[in-house]
C-alpha positions in Angstrom: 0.4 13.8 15.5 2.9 10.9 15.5 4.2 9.4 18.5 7.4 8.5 19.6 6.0 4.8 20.4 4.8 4.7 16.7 8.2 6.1 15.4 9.6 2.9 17.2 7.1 0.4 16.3 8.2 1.8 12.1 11.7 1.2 13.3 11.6 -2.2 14.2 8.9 -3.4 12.1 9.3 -1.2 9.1 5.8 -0.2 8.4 2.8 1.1 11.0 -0.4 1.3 10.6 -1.2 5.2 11.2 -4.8 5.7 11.4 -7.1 8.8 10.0 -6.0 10.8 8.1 -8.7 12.4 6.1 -12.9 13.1 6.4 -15.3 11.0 4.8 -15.8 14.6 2.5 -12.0 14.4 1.9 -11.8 10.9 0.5 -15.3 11.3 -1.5 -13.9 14.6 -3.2 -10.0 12.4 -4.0 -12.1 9.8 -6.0 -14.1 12.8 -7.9 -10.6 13.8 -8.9 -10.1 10.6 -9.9 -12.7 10.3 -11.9 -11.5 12.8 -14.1 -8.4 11.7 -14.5 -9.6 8.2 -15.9 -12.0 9.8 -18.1 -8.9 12.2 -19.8 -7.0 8.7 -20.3 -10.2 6.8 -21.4 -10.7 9.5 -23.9 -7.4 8.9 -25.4 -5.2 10.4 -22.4 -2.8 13.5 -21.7 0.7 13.0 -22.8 1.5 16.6 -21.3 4.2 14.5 -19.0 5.7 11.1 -20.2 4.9 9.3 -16.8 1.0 9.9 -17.6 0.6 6.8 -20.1 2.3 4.5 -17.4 0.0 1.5 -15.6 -3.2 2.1 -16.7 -6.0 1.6 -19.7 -6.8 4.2 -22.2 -9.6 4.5 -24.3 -7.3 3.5 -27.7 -6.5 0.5 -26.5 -7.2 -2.9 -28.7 -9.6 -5.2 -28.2 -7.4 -7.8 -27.4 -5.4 -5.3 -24.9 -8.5 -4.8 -23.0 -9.1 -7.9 -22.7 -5.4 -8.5 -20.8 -6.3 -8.7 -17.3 -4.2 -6.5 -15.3 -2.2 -7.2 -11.4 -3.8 -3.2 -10.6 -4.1 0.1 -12.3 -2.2 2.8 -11.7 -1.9 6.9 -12.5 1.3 8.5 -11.8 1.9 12.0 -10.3 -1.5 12.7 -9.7 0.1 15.9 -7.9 0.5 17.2 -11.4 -3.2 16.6 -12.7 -5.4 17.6 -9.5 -5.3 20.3 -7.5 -5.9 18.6 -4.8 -3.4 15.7 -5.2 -0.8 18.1 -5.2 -2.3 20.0 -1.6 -2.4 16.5 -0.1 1.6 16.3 -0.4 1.6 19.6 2.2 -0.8 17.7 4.5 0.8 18.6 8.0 0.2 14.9 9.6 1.0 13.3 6.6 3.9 14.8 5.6 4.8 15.3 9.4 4.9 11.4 10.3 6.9 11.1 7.0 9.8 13.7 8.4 9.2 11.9 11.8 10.1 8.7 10.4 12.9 9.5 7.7 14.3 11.6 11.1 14.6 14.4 8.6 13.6 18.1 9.0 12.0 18.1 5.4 11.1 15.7 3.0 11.1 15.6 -1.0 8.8 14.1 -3.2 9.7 11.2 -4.9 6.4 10.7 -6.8 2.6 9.8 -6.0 0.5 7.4 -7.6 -3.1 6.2 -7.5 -3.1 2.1 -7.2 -6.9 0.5 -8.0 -7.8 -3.4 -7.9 -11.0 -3.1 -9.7 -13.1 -6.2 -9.2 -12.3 -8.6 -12.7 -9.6 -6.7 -13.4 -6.4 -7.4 -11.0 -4.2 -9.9 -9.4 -2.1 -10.8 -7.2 1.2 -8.4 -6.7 4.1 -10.4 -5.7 6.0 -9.6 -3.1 8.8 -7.0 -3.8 10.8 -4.6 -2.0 10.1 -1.0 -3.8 14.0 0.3 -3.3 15.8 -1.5 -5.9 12.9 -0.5 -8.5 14.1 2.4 -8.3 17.2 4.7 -9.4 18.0 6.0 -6.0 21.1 6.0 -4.2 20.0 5.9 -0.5 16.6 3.7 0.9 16.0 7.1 3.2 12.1 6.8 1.4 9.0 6.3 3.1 5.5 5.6 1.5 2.3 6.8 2.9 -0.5 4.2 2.0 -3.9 6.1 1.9 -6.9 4.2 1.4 -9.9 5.5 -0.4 -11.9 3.0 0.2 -12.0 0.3 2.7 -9.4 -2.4 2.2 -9.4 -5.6 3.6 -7.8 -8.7 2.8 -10.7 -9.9 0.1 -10.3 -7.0 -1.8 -6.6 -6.8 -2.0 -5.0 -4.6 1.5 -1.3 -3.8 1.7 0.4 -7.7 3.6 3.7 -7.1 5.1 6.4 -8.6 6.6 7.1 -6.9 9.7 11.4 -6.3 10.5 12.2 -7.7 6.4 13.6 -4.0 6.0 16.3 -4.4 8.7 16.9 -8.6 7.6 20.7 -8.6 6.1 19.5 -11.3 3.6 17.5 -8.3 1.9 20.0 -5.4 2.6 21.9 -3.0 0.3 25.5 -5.2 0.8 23.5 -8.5 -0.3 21.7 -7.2 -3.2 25.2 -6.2 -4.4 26.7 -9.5 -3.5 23.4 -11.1 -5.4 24.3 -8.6 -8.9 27.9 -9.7 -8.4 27.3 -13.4 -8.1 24.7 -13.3 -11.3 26.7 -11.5 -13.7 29.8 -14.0 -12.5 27.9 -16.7 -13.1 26.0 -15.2 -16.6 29.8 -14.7 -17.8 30.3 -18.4 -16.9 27.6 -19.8 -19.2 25.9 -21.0 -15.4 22.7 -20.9 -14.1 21.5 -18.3 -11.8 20.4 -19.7 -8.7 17.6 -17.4 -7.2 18.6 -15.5 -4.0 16.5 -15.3 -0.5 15.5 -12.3 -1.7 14.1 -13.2 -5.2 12.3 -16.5 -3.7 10.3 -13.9 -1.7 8.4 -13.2 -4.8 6.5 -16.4 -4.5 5.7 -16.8 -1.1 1.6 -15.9 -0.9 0.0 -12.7 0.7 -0.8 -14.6 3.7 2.7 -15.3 4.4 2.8 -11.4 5.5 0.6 -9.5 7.8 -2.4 -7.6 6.6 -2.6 -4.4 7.1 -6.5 -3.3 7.1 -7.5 0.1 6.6 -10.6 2.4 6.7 -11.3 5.1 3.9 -9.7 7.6 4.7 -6.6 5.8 7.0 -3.4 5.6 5.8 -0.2 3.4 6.6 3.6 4.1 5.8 6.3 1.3 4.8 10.1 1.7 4.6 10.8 1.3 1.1 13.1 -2.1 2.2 10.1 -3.3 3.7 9.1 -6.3 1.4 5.0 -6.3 0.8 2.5 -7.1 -1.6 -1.0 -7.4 -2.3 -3.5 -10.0 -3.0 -6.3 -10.0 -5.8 -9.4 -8.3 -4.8 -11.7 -10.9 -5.0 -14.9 -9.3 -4.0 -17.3 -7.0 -6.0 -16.2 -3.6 -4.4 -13.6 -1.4 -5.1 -9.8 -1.2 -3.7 -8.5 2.2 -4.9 -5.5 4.0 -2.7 -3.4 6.7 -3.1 0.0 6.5 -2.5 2.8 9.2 -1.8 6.3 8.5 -1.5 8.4 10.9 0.7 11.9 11.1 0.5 14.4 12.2 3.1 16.2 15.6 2.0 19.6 15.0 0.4 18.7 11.8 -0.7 20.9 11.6 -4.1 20.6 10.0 -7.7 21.8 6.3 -8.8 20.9 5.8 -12.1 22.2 2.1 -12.8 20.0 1.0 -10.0 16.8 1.2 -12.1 18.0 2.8 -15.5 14.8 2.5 -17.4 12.5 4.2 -15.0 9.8 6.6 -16.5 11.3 9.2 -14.0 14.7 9.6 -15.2 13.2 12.0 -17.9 12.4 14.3 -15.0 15.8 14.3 -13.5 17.6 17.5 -13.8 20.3 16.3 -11.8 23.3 14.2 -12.8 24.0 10.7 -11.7 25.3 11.0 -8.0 23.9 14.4 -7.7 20.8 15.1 -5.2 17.7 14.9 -6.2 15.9 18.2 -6.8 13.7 19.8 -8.8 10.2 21.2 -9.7 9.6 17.1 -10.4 10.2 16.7 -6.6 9.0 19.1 -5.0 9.8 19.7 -0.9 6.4 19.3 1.1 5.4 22.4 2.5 3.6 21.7 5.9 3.9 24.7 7.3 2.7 26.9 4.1 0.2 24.9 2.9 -3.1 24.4 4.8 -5.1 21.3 3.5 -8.6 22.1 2.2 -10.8 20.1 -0.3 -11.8 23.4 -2.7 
């Protein structure tokens, strides 16, 4: 389980490299579920939930939409397509670190996601800070990293920089100021003149630190934590899957990110906490993980 020198290294550096998380068995038995999923979508895909059609290709597509090369692919809330997505959320260490480092009793789903490079088909994924992407009021949201395949810094591995989460050029009273100052200047006529923050999106990967993992290792980031990921520029496969904890209490903000395919989900009012089936509390201590 989690130590307390790891719970301080996340502190000050806003992400840590964790370790093993799951067998060999585990991981081979994640990417049959995968599988499946990509051949519902490539077969024309499941629009049972509305975040389903999000980030990926589907087998309708045009031939000049598949030829559009693509930064990655994603498949949202896999938790809601395969069984064993959904027991992965209960995994004790996972979801144990996740309480360990939010330094709350439980934690909530926000939602999971898998996130592939395929080789000829990705790009480079600029660097961004995941909070203000979405419509949440408080960054009390960690995100567990789980690699599926070996990822190294050919192929396209998590880069971060280390302490950006705690940096008051990139914190919640200077992303206000930064709003503040563009719609001034927008209601002026004037020209926006990019902040720290925004210029972050063009510094390269190797401006952060890479963060190599092993199938079946995982890493967590705060979700101030600016990263990003390079292309995969070999001929193997970069596939992870990604689960994003939130602490308990953590409450709504819908201006934040008002388009968000989530907000369909919400059963909760602007301001209110986030709850629901759509984000559902990880069960640790009821729910053993097993591949069957």
């Amino acid at each position: 389980m989690i130590t307390q020198d790891q719970i301080d290294y996340f502190a000050e550096n806003g992400y840590l490299s964790y370790g093993k998380v799951l067998e060999q068995e585990e991981v081979e038995a994640l990417r049959t579920a995968l599988d499946n999923v990509i051949a519902v979508e490539m077969a024309g895909g499941d629009d049972s939930e509305i975040e389903f059609k999000f980030g990926h290709r589907r087998g309708d597509e045009s031939e000049e939409e598949a030829k559009r090369p693509r930064i990655l692919t994603q498949y949202v809330n896999m938790w809601k397509r395969e069984p064993i997505y959904e027991r992965l959320l209960h995994h004790p260490e996972i979801a144990g670190a996740a309480c360990a480092l939010l330094e709350s009793p439980r934690v909530r789903l926000w939602h999971d996601h898998i996130i592939s490079k395929p080789p000829h088909d990705n790009g480079h994924f600029r660097y961004h800070q995941d909070f203000y992407n979405w419509p949440i009021l408080e960054p009390r949201i960690v995100t567990c990293w789980i690699a599926l395949d070996d990822a190294t810094p050919e192929n396209g591995c998590m880069h971060v920089v280390p302490g950006s989460h705690r940096d008051p050029r990139f914190g919640l009273e200077s992303y206000a100021a930064e709003l503040e100052a563009r719609a001034a200047a927008e209601a002026q006529g004037l020209e926006w003149e990019e902040s720290e923050r925004e210029k972050m999106a063009y510094e390269p990967a190797s401006t952060g630190r890479p963060v190599a993992l092993k199938a079946g290792e995982c890493m967590f980031h705060h979700s101030l934590n600016f990263h990003a990921t390079p292309a995969n520029v070999t001929e193997r496969q970069r596939r992870a899957h990604v689960i994003i904890y939130m602490a308990e209490g953590v409450h709504a903000r819908l201006d934040q990110a008002p388009n968000h395919p989530l907000i369909p989900n919400f059963r909760v009012k602007d301001g209110e906490e986030l709850v629901g089936s759509d984000f559902p509390l990880a069960r640790p201590e009821e729910e053993r993980w097993r591949i069957d």
